[in-house]
C-alpha positions, 0 to 999 in steps of 0.5 A, a space after each residue: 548524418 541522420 535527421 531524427 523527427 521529433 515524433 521518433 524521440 517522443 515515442 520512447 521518451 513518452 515511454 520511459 516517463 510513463 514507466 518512471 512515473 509511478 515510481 517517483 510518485 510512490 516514492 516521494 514523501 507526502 506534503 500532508 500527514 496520513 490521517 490515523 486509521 479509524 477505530 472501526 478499521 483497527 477494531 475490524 483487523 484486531 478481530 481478525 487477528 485474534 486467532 493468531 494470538 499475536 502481542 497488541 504492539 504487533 497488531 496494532 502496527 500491522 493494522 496502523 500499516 495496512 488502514 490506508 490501502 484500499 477503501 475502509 468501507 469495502 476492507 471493513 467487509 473482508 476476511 484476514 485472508 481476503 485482505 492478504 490476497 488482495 494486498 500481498 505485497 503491503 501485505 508481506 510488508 506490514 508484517 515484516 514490518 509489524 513485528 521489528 
């Protein structure tokens, strides 16, 4: 029989709950609401949209969705395409999203 030290069994354990981590903390529910996004940011996305000539319901789910990414203050000064590249898959999301 062999005797196995507890720094061998900490390795991968420590391992394994480093890797689970982030997914059980993406996935548990928040205790607190998330604030509404703030009239500035939805005025900023709308603006960006506009070219794409999308219903009001649509961009104003996409935006609702995409407002607690990142920092406002810095997503206030991006293009549509900038904020897409920097988020693809919230990105992707939200707009499957936007449209049910």
């Amino acid at each position: 029989m062999r005797a196995y030290s507890f720094s061998a069994v900490r390795g991968p354990a420590l391992r394994a709950l480093c890797l689970a981590a982030p997914i059980v903390l993406t996935a548990a529910p928040s205790s607190g609401q998330e604030p509404p996004p703030s009239e500035q940011w939805m005025t900023h996305c709308a603006r960006n949209l506009a070219p794409e000539q999308l219903p009001e319901a649509v961009v104003r789910n996409y935006c609702t969705c995409m407002a607690g990414l990142g920092e406002e203050a810095e997503m206030l000064t991006w293009s549509q395409t900038e904020l897409e590249r920097s988020y693809p898959p919230a990105h992707v999301q939200c707009h499957e999203a936007a449209r049910k």
